[in-house]
N, C-alpha and C positions, 0 to 999 in steps of 0.2 A: 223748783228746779234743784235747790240746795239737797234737799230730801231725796228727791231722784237720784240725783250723783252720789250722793255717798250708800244710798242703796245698792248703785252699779258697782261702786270701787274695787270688792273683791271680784266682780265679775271683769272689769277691766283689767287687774291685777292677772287673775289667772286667763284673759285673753291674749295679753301680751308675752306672756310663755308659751300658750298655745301657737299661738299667730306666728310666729317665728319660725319656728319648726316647719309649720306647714307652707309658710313662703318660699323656705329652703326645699321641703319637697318636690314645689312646683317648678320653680326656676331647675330642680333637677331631670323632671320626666320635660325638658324641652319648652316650655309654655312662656310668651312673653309679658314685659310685663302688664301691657293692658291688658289681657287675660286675665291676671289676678285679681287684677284693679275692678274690673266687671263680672268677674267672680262675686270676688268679698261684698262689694256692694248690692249686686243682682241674686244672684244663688243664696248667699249666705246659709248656711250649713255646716260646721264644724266637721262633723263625721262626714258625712257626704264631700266635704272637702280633702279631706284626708283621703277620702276613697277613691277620690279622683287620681290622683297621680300615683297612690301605690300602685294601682289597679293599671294604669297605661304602664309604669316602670314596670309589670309582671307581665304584659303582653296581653290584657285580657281581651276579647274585642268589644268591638265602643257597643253594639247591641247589649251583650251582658252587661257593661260598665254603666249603662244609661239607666236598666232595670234595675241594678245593683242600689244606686243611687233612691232612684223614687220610692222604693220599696223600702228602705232604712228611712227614708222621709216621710213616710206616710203615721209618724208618730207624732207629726204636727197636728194632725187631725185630733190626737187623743186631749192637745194642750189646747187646741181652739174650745174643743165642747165643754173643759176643766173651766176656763175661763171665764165663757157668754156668760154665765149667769152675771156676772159681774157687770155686763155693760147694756144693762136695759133702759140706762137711764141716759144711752149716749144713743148718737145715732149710727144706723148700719156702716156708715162712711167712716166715722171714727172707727168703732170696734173692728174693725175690717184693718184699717191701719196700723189698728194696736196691734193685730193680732198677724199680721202679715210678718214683724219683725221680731216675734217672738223665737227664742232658743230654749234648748236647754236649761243654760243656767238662768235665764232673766225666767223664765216661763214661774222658777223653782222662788224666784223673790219676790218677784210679781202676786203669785199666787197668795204666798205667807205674807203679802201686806195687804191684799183685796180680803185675808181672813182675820186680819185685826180690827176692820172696820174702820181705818182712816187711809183710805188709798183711793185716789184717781186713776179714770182710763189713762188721761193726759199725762199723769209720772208713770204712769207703765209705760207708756212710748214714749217717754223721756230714758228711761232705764232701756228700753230696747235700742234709744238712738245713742245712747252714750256708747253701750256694750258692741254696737255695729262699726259704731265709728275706731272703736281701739281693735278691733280685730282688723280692718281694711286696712288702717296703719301697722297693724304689726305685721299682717301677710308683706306687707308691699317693704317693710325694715327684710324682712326673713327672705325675700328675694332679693334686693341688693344685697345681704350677708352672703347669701348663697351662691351669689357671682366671685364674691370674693375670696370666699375660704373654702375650705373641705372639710363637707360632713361625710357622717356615717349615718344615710336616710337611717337605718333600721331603729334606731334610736328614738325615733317618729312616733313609732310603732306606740309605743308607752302613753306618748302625750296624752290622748284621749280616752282612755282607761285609767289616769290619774284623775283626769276632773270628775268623772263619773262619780268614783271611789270618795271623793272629796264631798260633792253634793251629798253623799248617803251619809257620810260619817255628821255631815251637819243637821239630819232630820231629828225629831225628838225620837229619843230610848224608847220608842212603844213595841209593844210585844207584837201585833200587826204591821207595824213598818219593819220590823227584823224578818218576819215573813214573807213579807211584799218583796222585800229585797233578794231573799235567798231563793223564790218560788221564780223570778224574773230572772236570776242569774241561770239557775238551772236549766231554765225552759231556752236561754240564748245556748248553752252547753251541749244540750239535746237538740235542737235544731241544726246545729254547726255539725255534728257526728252525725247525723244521718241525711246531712247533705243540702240544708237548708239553710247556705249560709246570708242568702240575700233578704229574708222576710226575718233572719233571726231576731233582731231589733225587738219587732214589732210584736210577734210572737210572745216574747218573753214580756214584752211590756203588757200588754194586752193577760197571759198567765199574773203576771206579778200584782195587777190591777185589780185582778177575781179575786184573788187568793188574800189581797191586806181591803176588799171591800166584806169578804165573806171572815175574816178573822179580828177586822175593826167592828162588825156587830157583833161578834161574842164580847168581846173587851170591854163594848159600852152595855153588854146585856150585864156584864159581874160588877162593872161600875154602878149600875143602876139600882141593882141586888142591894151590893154592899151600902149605897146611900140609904136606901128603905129601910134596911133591915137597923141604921145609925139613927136614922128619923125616930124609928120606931122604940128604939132606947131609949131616946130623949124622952 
């Protein structure tokens, strides 16, 4: 558990700047507070959260706003398949639970501790339930904030383009994940411009996944090269 928690802490750390923001959102497009409350807990979705109330505060209707939603969420599917390998040794019932409370960022620690080879299913839904539980309390802080004082929503806007930004600048310098990144960004850019702004997510993740699996084999083909060819000195 000790392990767990301090694995989650930058992810609760940057939940709680998050969560805030997006409390205030909600308590702005109207929403009470058990709404959030079964939000945060039920939905859970960062982005999908976010998308909720900007999307009702711009008028959008709730059919678009509902597709809007599943369709940027459908990049859970990419973190479930990343993950199973990892849980063969547990059963469907657990890896199921792990994997139900997976985000963004836990998906991103989780990951990089089942690749060091000393990681449980059980501290990844230990890391999932820390990182759930400070966003539920920061949504529900960021709605009573938002009764009391006056934001400027568009501000918002940022929050969720910062932790992205944040996660990338933390993967290792490889010349494959500089690509992955920039071929994923692009593909969201192209998407959004030619009018495809609900799959954009997905798109781009899905581009950015080809593009650092088909650039992480050349990388480990020159790494392989250059070991031979060092062997072969010796």
């Amino acid at each position: 558990m000790k392990q767990a928690f301090a694995a989650s802490l930058p992810i609760i750390l940057g939940y709680i700047v998050l969560g805030i923001p997006c409390g205030v959102l909600c308590q702005k497009a109207g929403m009470d507070f058990w709404m959030v409350v079964a939000m945060s807990m039920l939905f859970y979705s960062g982005a999908g959260q976010y998308m909720i109330p900007n999307m009702w505060l711009a008028g959008v209707p709730l059919p678009s706003l509902i597709t809007s939603v599943i369709l940027i969420n459908t990049r859970q599917l990419l973190y479930g398949s990343a993950l199973s390998p990892f849980c063969n040794k547990v059963s469907k019932g657990k890896a199921v639970a792990m994997a139900g409370g997976v985000t963004d960022e836990s998906f991103g620690v989780n990951l990089a501790k089942f690749q060091s080879g000393e990681w449980k299913v059980s501290q990844a839904g230990l890391v999932n339930g820390f990182s759930q539980s400070s966003w539920a309390i920061a949504n529900m802080a960021g709605f009573i904030i938002g009764g009391v004082f006056s934001f400027d929503t568009a501000i918002a806007s940022f929050a969720m383009t910062s932790i992205f930004l944040c996660l990338l600048m933390m993967q290792r310098k490889r010349v494959d994940h500089f690509i992955a990144g920039a071929c994923a960004a692009i593909g969201v850019i192209a998407c959004k411009m030619i009018g495809l702004a609900g799959p954009a997510i997905l798109i781009g993740a899905l581009i950015g996944v080809a593009a650092g699996l088909i650039a992480g084999r050349r990388y480990k083909d020159e790494d392989t090269e250059t070991e031979e060819a060092a062997d072969a000195l010796v």
